[in-house]
C-alpha positions in Angstrom: 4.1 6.3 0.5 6.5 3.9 1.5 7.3 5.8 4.6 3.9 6.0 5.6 3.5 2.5 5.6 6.9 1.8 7.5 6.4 4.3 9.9 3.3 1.8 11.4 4.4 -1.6 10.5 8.2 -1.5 10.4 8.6 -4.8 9.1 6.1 -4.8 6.3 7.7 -5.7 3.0 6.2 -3.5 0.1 6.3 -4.5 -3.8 5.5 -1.8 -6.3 4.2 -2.5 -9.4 3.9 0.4 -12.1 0.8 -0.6 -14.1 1.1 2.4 -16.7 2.2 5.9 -16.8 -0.9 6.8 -14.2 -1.5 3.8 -12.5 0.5 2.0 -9.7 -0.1 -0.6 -7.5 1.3 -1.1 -3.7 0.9 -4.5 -2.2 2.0 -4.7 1.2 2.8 -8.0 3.2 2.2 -6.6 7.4 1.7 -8.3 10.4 -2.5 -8.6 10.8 -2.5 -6.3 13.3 -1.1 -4.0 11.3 -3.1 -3.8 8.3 -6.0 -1.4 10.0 -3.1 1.1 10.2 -1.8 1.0 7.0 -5.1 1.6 5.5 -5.2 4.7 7.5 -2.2 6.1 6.8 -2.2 5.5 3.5 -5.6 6.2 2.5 -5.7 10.2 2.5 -2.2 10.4 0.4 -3.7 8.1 -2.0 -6.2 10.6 -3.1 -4.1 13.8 -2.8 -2.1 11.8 -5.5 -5.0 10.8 -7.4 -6.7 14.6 -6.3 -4.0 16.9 -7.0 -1.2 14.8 -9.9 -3.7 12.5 -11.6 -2.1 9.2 -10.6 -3.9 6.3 -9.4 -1.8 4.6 -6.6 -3.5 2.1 -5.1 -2.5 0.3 -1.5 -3.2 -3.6 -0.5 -2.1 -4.5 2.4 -2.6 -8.5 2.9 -1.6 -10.1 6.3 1.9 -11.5 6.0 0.6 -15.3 7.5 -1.7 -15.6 4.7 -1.0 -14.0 1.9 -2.9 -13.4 -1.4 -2.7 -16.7 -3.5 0.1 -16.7 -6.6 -2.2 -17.7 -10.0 
């Protein structure tokens, strides 16, 4: 998945978080123009994981200039 996301926003920076044996999160830090592109390409290989293995890997891509806020 990584990949994907790199091969349409080169300098994204990506932070995987495994949430449980099933479960993992993406969250992806991309230029705003980006972030359209990301969700396509990552969108379809989400659910053939999900689809065919039974893991939930979920993408968020959030525009590097404003980033989700840190609790």
């Amino acid at each position: 998945m990584q990949g994907k996301i790199l091969a349409v926003s080169p300098g994204a920076q990506i932070k995987l978080v495994k949430m449980s044996e099933e479960e993992a999160r993406l969250s992806v830090l991309a230029p705003a123009g980006d972030l359209e592109a990301i969700k396509s390409a990552t969108f379809q290989p989400a659910m053939d994981y999900l689809n065919k293995e039974g893991f939930d890997l979920q993408v968020f891509p959030y525009d590097k200039d404003a980033p989700p806020l840190k609790y």
